[in-house]
C-alpha positions, 0 to 999 in steps of 0.5 A, spaced: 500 500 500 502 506 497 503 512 503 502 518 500 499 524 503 491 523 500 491 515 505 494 518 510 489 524 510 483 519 509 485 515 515 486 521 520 479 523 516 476 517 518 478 517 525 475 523 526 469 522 524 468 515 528 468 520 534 464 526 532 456 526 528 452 532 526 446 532 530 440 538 529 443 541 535 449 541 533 451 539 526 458 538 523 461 544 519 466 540 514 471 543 510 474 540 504 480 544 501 483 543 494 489 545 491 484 553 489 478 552 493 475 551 498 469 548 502 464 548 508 457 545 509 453 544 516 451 538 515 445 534 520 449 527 519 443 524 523 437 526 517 442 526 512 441 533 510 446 538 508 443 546 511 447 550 509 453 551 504 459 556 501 465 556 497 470 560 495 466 558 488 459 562 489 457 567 485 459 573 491 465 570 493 468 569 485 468 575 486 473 577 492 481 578 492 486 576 495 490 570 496 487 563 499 487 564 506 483 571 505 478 568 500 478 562 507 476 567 511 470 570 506 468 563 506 468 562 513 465 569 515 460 567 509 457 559 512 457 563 519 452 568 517 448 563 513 448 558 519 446 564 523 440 566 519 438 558 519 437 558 526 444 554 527 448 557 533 453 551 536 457 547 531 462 540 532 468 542 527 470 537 522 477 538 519 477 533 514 483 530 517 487 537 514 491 540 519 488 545 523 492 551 520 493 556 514 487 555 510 482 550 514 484 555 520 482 560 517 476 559 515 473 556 522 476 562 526 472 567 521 466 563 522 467 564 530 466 570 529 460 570 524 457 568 531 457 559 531 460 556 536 465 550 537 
């Protein structure tokens, strides 16, 4: 079996998620993050639905400069805000298995301070 990056993140991201669920009081804020973009949904594992969602694809968000961890912190500051006006006040951060640094950082402490709690 090849150890490259992308297993190693997929085991830690694994064991994550063995530990932490998304509950309609608590849904799971995950990040995935590509090489350009980045992404978060707050997702409710237990009914399987996704309430809301940004990328640094969206249409408002095409629009913004900087480099990728200023475009992180748009994104974050933007899923916080959508979660606040659908009612979501406390979150259980799901990293993905990225390292909580840079880009992933960013986003969750944007969100912080859009008003989610975790």
């Amino acid at each position: 079996m090849a150890f490259n990056k992308a297993v190693r993140r997929q085991k830690i991201r694994h064991r994550i998620r063995r530990k932490i669920e998304g509950t309609s009081e608590s849904p799971r804020l995950a990040v995935f993050r590509s090489n350009k973009e980045i992404y978060a949904q707050v997702i409710d594992d237990i009914n399987g639905k996704t309430i809301v969602a940004a990328s640094s694809r969206d249409k408002e968000l095409k629009k913004a400069k900087g480099n990728k961890t200023e475009i992180a912190k748009t994104v974050g500051k933007t899923v916080g805000e959508k979660a606040k006006k659908a009612g979501v006040e406390k979150v259980t951060f799901d990293r993905s298995g990225y390292l909580y640094h840079g880009r992933v950082k960013a986003l969750a402490e944007a969100a912080r301070e859009a008003g989610l709690k975790f």
